[in-house]
C-alpha positions as CSV (number, residue, x, y, z in Angstrom):
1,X,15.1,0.7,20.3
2,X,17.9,2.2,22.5
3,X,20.9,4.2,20.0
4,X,23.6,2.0,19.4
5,X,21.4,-1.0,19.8
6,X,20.8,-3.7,17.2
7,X,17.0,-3.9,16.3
8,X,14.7,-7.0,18.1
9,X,14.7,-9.7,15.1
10,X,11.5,-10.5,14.1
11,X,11.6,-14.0,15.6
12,X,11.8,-12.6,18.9
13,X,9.2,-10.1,17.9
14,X,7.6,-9.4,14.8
15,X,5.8,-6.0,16.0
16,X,8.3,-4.6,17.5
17,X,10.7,-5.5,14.8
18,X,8.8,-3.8,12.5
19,X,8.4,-0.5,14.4
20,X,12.2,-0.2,15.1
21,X,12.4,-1.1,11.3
22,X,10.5,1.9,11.0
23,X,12.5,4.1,13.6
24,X,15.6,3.1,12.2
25,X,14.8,3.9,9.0
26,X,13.7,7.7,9.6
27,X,10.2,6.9,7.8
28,X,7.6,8.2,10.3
29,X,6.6,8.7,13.9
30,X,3.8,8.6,16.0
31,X,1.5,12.3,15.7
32,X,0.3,14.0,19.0
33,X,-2.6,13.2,17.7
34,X,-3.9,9.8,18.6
35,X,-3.4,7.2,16.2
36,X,-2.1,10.0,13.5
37,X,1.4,9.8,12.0
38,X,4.3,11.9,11.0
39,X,5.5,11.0,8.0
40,X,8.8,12.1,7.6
41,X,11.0,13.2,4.5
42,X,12.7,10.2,3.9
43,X,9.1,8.1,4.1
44,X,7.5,10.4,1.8
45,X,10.4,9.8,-1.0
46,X,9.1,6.6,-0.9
47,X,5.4,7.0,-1.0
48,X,6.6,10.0,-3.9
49,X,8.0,7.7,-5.9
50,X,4.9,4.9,-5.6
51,X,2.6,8.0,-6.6
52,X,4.2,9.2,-9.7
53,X,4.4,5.3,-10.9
54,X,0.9,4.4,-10.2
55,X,0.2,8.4,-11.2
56,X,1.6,7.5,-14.5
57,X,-0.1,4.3,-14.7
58,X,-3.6,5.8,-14.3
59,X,-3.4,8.5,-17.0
60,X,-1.9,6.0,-19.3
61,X,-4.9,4.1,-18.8
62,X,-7.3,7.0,-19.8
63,X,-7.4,8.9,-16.3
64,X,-7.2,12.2,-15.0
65,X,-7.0,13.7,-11.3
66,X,-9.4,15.6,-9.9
67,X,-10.0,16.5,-6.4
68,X,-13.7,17.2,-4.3
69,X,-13.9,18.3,-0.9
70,X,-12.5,17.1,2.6
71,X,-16.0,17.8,4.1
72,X,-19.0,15.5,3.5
73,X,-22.6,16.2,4.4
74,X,-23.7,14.0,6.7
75,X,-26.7,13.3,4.9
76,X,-24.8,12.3,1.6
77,X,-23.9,8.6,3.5
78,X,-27.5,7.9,3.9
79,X,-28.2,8.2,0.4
80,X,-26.6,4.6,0.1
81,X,-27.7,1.6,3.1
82,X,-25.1,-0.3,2.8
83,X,-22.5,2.5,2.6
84,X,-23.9,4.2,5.3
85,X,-23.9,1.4,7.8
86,X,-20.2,0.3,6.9
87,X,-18.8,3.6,7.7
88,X,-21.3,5.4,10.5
89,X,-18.6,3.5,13.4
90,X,-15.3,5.3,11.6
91,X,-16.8,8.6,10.9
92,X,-15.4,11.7,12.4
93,X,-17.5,14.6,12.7
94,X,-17.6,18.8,12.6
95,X,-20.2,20.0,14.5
96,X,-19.1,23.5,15.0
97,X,-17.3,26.7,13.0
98,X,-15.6,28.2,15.9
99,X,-14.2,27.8,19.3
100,X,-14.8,30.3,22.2
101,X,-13.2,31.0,25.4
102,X,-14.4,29.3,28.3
103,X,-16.1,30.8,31.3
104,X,-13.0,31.2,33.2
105,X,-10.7,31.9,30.3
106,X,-8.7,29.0,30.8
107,X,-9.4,26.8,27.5
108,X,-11.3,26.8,24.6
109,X,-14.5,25.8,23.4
110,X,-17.4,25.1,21.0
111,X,-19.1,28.5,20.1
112,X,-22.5,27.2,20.7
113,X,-24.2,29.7,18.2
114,X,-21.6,28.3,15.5
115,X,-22.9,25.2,15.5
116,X,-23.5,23.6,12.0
117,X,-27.1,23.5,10.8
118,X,-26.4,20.2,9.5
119,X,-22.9,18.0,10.6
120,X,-20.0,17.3,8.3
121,X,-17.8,14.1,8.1
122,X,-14.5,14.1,7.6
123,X,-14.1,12.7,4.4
124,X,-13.5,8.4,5.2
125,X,-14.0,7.7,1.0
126,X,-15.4,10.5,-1.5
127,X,-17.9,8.2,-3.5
128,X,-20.9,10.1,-2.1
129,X,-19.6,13.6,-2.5
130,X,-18.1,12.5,-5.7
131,X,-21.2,11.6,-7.1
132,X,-23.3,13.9,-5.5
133,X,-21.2,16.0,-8.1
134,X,-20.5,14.7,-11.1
135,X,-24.2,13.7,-11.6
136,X,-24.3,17.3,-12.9
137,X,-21.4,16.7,-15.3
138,X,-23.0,14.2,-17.4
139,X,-26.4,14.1,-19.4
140,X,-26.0,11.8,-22.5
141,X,-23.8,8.8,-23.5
142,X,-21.4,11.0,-25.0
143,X,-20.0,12.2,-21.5
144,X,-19.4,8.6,-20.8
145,X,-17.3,7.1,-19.6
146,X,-15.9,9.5,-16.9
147,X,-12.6,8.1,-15.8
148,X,-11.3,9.9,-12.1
149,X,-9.0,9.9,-9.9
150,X,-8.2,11.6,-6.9
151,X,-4.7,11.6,-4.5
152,X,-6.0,12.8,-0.8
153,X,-6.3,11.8,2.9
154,X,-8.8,10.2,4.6
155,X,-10.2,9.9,8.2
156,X,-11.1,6.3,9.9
157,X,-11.4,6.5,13.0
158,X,-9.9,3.3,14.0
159,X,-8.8,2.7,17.6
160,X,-6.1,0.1,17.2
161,X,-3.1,1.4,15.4
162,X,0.0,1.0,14.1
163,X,2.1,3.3,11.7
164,X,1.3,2.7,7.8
165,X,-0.5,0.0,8.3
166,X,-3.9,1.3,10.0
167,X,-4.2,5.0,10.8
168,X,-7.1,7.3,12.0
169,X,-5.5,9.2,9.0
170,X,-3.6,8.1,6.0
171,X,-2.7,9.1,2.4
172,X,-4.3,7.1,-0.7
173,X,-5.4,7.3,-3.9
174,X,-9.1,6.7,-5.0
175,X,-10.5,6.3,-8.5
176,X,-13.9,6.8,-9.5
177,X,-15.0,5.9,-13.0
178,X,-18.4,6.1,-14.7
179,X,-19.9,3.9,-17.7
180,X,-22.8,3.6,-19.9
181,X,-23.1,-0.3,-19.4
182,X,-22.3,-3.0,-16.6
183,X,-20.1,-4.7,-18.7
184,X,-17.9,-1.3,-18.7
185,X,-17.9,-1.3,-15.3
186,X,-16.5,-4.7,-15.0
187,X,-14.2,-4.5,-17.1
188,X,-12.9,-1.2,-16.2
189,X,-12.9,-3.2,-12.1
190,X,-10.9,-5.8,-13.7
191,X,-8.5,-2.9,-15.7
192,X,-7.9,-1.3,-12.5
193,X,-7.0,-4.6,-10.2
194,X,-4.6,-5.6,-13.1
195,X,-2.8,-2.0,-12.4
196,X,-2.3,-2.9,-9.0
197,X,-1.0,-6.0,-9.8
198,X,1.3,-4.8,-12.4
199,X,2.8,-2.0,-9.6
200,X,2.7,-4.2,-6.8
201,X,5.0,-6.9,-8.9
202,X,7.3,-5.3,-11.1
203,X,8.1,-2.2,-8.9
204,X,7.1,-3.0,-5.3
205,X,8.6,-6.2,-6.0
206,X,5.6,-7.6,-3.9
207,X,4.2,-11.0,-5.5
208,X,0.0,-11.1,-5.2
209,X,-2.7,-12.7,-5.2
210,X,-5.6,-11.3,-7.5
211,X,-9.6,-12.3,-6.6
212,X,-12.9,-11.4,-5.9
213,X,-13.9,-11.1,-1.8
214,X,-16.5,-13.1,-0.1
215,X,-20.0,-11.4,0.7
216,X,-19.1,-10.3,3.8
217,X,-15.4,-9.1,3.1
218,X,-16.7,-6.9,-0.1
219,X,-17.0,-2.7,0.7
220,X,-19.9,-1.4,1.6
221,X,-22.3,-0.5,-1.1
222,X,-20.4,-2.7,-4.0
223,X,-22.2,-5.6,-5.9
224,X,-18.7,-6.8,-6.0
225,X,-15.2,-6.2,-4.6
226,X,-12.2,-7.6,-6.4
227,X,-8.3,-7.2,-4.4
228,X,-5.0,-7.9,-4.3
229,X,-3.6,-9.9,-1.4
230,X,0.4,-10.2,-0.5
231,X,2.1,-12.6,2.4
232,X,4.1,-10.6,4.8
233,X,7.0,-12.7,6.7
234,X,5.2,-13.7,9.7
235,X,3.0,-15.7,7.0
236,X,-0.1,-12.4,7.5
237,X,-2.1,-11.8,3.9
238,X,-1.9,-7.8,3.6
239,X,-5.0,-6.6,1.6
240,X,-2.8,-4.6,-1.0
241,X,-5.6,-2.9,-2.9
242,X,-9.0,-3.1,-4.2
243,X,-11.2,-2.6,-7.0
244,X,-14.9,-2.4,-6.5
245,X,-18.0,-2.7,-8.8
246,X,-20.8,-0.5,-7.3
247,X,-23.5,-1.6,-10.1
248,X,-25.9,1.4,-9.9
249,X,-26.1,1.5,-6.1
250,X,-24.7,5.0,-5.5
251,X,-26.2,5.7,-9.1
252,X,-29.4,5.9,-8.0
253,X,-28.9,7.1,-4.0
254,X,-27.8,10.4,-6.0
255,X,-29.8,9.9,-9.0
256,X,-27.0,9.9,-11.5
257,X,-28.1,9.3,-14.5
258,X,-27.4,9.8,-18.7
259,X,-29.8,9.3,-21.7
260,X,-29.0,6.8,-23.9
261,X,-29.0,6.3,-27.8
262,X,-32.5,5.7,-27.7
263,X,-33.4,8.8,-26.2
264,X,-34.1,6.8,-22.7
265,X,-32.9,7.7,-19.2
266,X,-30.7,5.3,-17.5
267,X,-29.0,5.2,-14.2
268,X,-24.9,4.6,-14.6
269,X,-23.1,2.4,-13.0
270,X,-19.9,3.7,-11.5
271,X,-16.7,1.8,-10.1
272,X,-14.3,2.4,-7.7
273,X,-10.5,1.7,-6.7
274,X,-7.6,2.1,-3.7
275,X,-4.2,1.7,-2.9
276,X,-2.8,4.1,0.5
277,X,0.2,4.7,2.3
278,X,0.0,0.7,3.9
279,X,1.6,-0.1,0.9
280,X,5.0,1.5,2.4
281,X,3.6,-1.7,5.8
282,X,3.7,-4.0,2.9
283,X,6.8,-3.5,0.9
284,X,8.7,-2.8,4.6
285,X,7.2,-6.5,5.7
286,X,7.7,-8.6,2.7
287,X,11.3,-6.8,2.5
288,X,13.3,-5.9,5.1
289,X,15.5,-7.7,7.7
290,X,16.9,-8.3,10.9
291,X,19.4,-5.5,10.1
292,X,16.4,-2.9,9.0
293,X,15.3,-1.8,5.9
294,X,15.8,-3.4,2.4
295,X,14.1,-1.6,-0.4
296,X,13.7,-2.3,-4.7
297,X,15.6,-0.1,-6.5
298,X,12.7,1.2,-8.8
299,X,11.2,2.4,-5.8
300,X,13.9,3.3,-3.2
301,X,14.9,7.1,-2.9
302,X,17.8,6.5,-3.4
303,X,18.9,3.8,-5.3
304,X,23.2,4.2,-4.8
305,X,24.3,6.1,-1.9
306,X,28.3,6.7,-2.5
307,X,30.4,7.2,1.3
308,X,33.8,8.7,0.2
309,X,36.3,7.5,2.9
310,X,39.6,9.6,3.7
311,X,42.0,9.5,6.3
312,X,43.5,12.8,6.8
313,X,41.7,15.9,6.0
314,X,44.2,16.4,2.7
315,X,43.1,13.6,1.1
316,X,39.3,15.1,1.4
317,X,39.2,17.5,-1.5
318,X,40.4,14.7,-3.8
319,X,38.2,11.9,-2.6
320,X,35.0,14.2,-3.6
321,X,36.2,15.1,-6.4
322,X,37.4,11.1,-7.3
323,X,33.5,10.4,-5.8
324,X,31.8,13.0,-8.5
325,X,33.3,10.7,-11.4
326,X,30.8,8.5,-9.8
327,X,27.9,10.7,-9.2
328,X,27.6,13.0,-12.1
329,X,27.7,9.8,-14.8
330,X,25.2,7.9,-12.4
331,X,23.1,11.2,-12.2
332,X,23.0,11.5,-16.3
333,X,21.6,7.1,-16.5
334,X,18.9,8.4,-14.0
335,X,19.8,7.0,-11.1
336,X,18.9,8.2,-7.6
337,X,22.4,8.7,-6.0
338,X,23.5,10.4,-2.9
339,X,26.5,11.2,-2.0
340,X,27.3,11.4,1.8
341,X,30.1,14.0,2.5
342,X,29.3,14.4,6.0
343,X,32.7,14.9,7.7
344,X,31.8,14.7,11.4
345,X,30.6,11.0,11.6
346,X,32.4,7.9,10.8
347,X,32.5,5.7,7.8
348,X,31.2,3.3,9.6
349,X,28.7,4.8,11.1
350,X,27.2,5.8,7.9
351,X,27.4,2.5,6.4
352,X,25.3,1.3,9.7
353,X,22.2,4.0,8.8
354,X,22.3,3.4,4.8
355,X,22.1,-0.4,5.8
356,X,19.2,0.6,8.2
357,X,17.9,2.8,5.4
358,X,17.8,0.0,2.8
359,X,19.9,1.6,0.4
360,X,19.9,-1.2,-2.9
361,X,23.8,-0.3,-3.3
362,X,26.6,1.2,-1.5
363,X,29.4,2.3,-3.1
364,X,33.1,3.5,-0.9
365,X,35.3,5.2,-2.6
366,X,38.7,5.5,-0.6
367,X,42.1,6.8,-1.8
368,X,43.2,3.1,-2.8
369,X,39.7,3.0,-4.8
370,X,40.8,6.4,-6.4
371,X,44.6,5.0,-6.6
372,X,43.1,2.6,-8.8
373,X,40.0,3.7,-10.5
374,X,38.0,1.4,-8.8
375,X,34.9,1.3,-6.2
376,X,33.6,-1.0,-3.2
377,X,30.2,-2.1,-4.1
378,X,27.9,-3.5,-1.6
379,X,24.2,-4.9,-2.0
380,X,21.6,-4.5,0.7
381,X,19.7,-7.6,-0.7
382,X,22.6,-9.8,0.1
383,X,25.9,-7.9,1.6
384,X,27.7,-9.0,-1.2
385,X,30.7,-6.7,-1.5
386,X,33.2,-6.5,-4.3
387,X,35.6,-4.5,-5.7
388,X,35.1,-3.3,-9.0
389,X,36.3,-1.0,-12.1
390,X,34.8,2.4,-12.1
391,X,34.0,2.2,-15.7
392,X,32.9,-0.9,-15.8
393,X,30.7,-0.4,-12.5
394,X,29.2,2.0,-14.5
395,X,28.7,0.3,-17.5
396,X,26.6,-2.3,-15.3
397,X,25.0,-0.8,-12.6
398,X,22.0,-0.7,-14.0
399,X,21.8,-4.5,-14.7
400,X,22.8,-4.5,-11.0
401,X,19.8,-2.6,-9.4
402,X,18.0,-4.8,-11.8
403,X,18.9,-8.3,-10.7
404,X,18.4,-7.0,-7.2
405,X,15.0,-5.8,-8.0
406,X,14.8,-9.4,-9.0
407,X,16.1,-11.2,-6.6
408,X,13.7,-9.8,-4.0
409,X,10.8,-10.8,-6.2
410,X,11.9,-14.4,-6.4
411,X,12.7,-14.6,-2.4
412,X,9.3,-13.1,-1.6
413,X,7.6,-15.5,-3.9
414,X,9.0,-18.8,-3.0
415,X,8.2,-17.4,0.6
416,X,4.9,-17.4,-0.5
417,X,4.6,-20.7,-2.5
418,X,6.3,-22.6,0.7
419,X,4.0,-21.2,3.1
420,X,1.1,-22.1,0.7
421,X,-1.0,-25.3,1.7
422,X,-3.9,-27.3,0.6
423,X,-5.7,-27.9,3.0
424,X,-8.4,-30.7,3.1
425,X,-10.3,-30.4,6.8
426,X,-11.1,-28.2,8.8
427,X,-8.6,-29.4,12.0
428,X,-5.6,-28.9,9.1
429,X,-6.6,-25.4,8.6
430,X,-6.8,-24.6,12.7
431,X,-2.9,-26.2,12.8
432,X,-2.0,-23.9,10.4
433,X,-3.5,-20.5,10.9
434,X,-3.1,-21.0,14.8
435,X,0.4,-22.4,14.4
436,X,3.1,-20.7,12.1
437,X,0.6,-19.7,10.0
438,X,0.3,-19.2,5.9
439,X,-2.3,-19.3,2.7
440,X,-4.8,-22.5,3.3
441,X,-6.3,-23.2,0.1
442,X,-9.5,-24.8,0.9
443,X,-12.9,-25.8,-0.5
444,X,-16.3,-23.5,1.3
445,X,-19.7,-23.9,0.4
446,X,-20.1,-20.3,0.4
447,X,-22.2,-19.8,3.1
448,X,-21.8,-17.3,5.8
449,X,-22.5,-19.7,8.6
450,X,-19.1,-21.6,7.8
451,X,-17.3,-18.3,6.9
452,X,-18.3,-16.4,10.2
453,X,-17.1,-20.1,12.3
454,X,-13.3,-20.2,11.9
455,X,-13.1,-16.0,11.8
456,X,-14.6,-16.7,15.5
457,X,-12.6,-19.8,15.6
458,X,-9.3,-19.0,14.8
459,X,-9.4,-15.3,13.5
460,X,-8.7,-16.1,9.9
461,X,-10.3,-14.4,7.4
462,X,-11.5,-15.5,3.8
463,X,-8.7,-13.1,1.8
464,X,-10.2,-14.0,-1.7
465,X,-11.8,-16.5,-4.0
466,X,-8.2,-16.3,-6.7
467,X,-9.0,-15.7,-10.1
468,X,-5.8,-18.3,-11.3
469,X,-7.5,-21.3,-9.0
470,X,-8.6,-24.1,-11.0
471,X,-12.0,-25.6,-11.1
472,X,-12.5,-27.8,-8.1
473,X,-15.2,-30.0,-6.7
474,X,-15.8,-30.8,-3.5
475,X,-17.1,-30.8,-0.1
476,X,-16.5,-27.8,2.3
477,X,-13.9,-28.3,4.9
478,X,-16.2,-26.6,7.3
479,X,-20.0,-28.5,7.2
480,X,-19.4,-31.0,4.9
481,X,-21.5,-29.5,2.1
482,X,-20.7,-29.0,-1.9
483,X,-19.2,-26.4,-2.7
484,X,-20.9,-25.8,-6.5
485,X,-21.4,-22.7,-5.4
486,X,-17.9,-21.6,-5.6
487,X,-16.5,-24.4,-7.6
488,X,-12.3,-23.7,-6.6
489,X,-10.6,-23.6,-3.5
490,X,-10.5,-20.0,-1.6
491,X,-7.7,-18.9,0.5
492,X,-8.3,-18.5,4.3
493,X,-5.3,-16.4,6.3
494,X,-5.0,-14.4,9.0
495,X,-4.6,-10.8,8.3
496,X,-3.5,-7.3,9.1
């Protein structure tokens, strides 16, 4: 995106839109560091303020953080088959403690007598060295259940990727919880899914989908894996987050175990749960516009940005002090409010970078506003702008940033619901997914044979079997077969 220039819309091109979305915004750039990113100050406000709410959510639910090393043992993945083989392609690796210089001086390089008696990874998920762990923390019943969490970074090597969305490193939060009985653990899977839920709705403003995966989408080393899945605006489904059941599969790779009531000894069985930085793709996707950014209220960094205007540098000292009658009482409610007093760049041009930004709402304040004891307000949701009172812009600018907060929820899920079909063969669900795309609701059989055609077919992916979906009987769309197996329609999309 040159300066100056307006961003490419996303009809013209939805990839590039959202990278200059990005850009414009000030969020993050690219790392040195292939396939890294740079997220910058503005960016992190916002993943900030998702981490303190989920934060809070977690420890009201019975959680506390801990944290467990970067560095993994490369020996701890083998200790669970299934985990081992869905991560052995993503796993970086420390070989050596030190670097030397080279023959001719030049560069750097491996010390070969520093090399490690045993390779680490670099940590893509903590369950093994989490467990390997807290097997030592817990003996009887009585230390159950164990309810963690942990905020950290992670390493996937992935070698397609694009900023939030899929990085070789990104930022997330994992939970790890540990129970007595498998009906704890479910329930707790359940517990944690309906958190996400509950973030991903009322502040993200982001309307999902909540299910259990097929066998072949589930994570590696689970009995079962439970997510949340959002439509972006090119019609994509966004995994959001996940909740997994691992039974007693890690349980008894690291022999984890507790003595019961009866005095017997018992392997656990242990959960786990995600959310990362792509939920900054997803909120930025289901969001923002042709003219950049748009952001809820409950999560933007700042939720009014106030641009006092004056037109000869006397009028300056009383325009601030005219604009702090607006901060200092929006300060005390608890709103996020910036004022921009930067005198050497234009109004306008300040209005253009809070729009790009996705300030909620804009208030200018100029000496006819201070004449009057009134304010300019303008939404980013809608670029409504009014005139108003300052008093009674105060007295309602809360119920403002909450009707916004709103708003985008209904727009994003009547997006959703209109690009929402049931589909009833298999040539219906091709025209979609290869067309404009969208959520096929469709009856399967449930066998990977039908699954693995249309992901070769058409690239469309099963994204979950939906908890809400109502009984259904049928024959799958793919082979003709019944589906009792699954009994409801399951929703097909292409995804990110």
């Amino acid at each position: 995106m040159a300066k100056g220039q307006g961003l490419t819309t996303r009809t013209e091109d939805y990839a590039k839109w959202y990278g200059e979305v990005i850009e414009a915004g000030d969020l993050a750039e690219h790392s040195p560091v292939r396939g890294c990113m740079v997220i910058k100050p503005y960016g992190y406000a916002l993943w900030e303020n998702m981490r303190d709410v989920l934060d809070r959510m977690f420890k009201d639910t019975g959680h506390s953080n801990a944290y467990f090393p970067l560095f993994i043992p490369k020996s701890y993945l083998s200790k669970e088959a299934e985990h081992d083989e869905g991560f052995a392609k993503e796993c970086a690796i420390v070989t050596h403690s030190r670097l030397i210089p080279t023959p001719d001086g030049k560069d750097l390089m491996p010390d070969p007598s520093s090399k490690l008696e045993e390779e680490l990874i670099i940590r893509p998920t903590s369950e093994t060295i989490i467990y390997g762990a807290i097997k030592n923390w817990i003996q009887s019943y009585r230390d159950l259940p164990l309810l963690l969490n942990q905020w950290a970074n992670v390493v996937r090597w992935e070698m397609r990727t694009r900023l939030f969305l899929r990085t070789a490193e990104f930022l997330w939060q994992e939970g790890h919880t540990v129970h007595a009985t498998a009906e704890e653990a479910e329930e707790e899977t359940a517990k944690m899914l309906g958190v996400y839920a509950d973030f991903l709705e009322n502040w993200a403003a982001i309307p999902v989908l909540q299910g259990r995966k097929s066998e072949s989408e589930k994570f590696a080393g689970a009995d079962h894996t439970y997510c949340v899945e959002a439509m972006m605006q090119d019609r994509r489904a966004l995994q959001a987050g996940t909740s997994h059941n691992l039974g007693q599969n890690f349980a008894k790779g690291f022999d984890l175990t507790y003595q019961t009531q009866e005095g017997k000894l018992e392997h656990a069985w242990t959960t786990s749960w995600g959310v990362s930085t792509r939920l900054i793709g997803g909120l930025i996707m289901t969001h923002s516009d042709d003219k950049g950014l748009v952001l809820p209220p409950k999560l933007a960094p700042h939720q009014v940005v106030v641009v006092p205007i004056w037109r000869k540098d006397a009028q300056k000292d009383d325009i601030l002090a005219y604009a702090d009658k607006l901060v200092a009482p929006l300060r005390e409610k608890g709103i996020r409010v910036h004022l921009d007093a930067r005198d050497k760049m234009q109004p306008g041009k300040k209005f253009y970078e809070w729009e790009k930004k996705g300030v909620p709402l804009r208030l200018e304040v100029g000496p006819r506003d201070m004449e009057n004891d009134g304010v300019m307000t303008v939404r980013r949701d809608t670029g409504d702008k009014a005139p108003m009172a300052r008093e009674a812009f105060l007295d309602g600018v809360q119920a403002t940033l909450d009707e916004i907060q709103a708003t985008l929820l209904a727009k994003a899920r009547a997006f959703r619901e209109e690009n929402t079909h049931a589909v009833d063969s298999y040539d219906r669900l091709k025209e979609i997914v290869e067309g404009d795309g969208g959520f096929c609701r469709a009856l399967w059989c449930g066998s990977d044979a039908c699954e693995n055609q249309v992901q070769s077919e058409t690239k469309a992916t099963i994204r979950c079997i939906p908890f809400d979906e109502p009984e259904e009987k049928g024959d799958c769309i793919i082979c003709g077969e019944s589906n009792e197996k699954i009994g409801k329609r399951i929703v097909w999309s292409k995804a990110y």
